[in-house]
Every structure is written in structure tokens, then in C-alpha cells.
N, C-alpha and C positions, 0 to 999 in steps of 0.2 A: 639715941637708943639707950646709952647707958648714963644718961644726965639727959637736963631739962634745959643746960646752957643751950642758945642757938648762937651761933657768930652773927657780929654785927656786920655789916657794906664796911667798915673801919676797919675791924679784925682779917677781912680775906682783902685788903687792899695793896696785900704785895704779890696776889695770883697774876700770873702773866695776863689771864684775861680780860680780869676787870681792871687793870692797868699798866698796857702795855711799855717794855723797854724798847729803846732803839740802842746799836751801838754807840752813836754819837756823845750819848748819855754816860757813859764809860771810858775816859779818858785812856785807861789801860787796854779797851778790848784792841782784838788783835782777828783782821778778816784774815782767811786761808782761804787759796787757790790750789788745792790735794793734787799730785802726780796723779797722772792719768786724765784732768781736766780740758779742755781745749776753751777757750773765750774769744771771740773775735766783736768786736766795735770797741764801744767805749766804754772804760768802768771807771768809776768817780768812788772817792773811799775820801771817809773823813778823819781815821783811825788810822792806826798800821797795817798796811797789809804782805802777807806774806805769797810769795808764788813759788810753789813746786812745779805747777800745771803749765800752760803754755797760753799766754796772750798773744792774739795779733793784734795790733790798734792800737787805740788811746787808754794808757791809764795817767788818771789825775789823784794823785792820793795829797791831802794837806799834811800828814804825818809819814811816817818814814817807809817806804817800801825795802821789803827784802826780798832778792830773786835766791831761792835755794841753789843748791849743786845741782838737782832735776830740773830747775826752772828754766823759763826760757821767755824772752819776751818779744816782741819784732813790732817796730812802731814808734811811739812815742810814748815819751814818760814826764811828767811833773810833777817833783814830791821835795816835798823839806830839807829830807835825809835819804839816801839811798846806802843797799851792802846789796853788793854784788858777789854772789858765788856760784850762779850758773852762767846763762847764754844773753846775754843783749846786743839788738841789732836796731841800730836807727837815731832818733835823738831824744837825750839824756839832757835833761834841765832841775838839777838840783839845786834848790837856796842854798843850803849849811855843807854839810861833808859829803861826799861821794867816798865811798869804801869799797876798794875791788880787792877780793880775796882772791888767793892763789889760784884754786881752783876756777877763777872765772873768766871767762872771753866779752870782751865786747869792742863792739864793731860798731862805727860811726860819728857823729857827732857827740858833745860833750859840752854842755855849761856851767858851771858850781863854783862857789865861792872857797870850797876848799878838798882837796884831795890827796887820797892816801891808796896808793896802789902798793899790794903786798911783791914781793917774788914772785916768780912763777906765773902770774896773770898773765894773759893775751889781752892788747889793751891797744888796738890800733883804731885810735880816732885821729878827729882833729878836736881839739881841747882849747874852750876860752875858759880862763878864769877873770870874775867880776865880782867884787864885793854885792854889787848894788841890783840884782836878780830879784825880780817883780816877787810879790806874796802868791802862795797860791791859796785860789778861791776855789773851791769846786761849784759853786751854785750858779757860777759865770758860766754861758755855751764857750764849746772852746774853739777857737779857731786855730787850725792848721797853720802850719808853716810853710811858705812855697818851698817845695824837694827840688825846683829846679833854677831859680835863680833869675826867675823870670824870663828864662829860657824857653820857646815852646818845644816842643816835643817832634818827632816825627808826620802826625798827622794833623800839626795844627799849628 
């Protein structure tokens, strides 16, 4: 309207439309699960992810999960790095540091190559430490853990 320029397919090449991002693409991004959220199955994350909200189920992050002071997790977890400063309930498989802040409970199992639990934490698991704890893949299905030890149950 006020020039005769037109952009070229080149010049609008960083519109999200004509070429989409993913987070993956972003070494820094950072997914959020908002207070007030609920999630149940499984969520797979290639970034960090952060939870205020509340999972039940499988999260598989490659990069570091953080449970907030609102978060709460119940299930299972595999991720790089873990900080802990809300609720987790179930088992905890961390490669590199597991970090439980003052503020945080968790309940269950526990595997990580290394750990720093602050004061004040509620921190009643059972705890292996292992240098040698697999990579995580998210693109692998995952497969569970038997919860019972090869145990069967009441009705089987």
C-alpha cells in the first residue's frame, strides 16, 4: 500500500506458518504443567519440564524435570536431573542429581547417581545409588516396572 516492495517466500521465512518450530529445536525451552492442571497417562518431553499441575502416570523427560511447591506427581518418573519441591509418590529414576528441596515430600522408590536432599524434606523411600543408570530415550515405548515383585495379587 505505501511501497511497491512485496516480500519474498525468503523474507516471511521465520513466520511460524510457513516454518514451523518445535521445542525440541530449542535447547533452552522449558514445557510448564500450570497449578490447576490434572494429566494422567504418559507424557514424554525432550526439554525441561516444569509441574505446578498434577500428573498421574509416566513422565519420561530427557532433560531435567522440576516438580514446583504446587506440583505433585504419583507414578513414575525418568529424567537426567530431577528438583523436587512439591509432592512425589512412586519411582524416581534419575541419571545425574536428584535435588529435594526443603519444601518437598516424596514417597517411594528412588534410583540416581547422585543426591542432595536439603533439611526439612520428607524423604521416605528406599534409595539405590548407581553410577551406571541407562540414558533416557523418549522415542523407546516404555515399559513398566513390576510394582509387585513378581508377586501376584489377590485375584490372580
Amino acid at each position: 500500500m505505501f511501497g511497491s516492495k512485496k516480500s519474498t517466500p525468503e523474507e516471511k521465512s521465520n513466520v511460524a506458518v510457513n516454518k514451523p518450530t518445535f521445542a525440541g529445536s530449542d535447547p533452552n525451552a522449558l514445557n510448564s504443567l500450570v497449578k490447576g492442571t490434572l494429566v494422567e497417562g504418559t507424557v514424554a518431553a525432550e526439554n525441561d519440564i516444569r509441574v505446578d499441575g498434577i500428573i498421574k502416570g509416566i513422565l519420561v523427560c530427557a532433560a531435567k524435570v522440576i516438580i514446583g511447591p504446587s506440583g505433585l506427581i504419583e507414578g513414575e518418573v525418568r529424567c537426567v536431573n530431577a528438583v523436587i519441591e512439591g509432592k512425589f509418590t512412586g519411582k524416581l529414576y534419575v541419571n545425574e542429581l536428584l535435588s529435594v528441596k526443603e519444601t518437598a515430600e516424596v514417597v517411594g522408590s528412588v534410583r540416581t547417581a547422585k543426591l542432595l536432599v536439603q533439611p526439612g524434606a520428607i524423604f521416605n523411600v528406599t534409595c539405590h545409588m548407581d553410577e551406571a543408570i541407562e540414558a533416557i530415550d523418549i522415542t523407546k515405548p516404555i515399559q513398566l516396572l513390576p510394582t509387585t515383585n513378581g508377586k501376584k495379587g489377590p485375584n490372580g
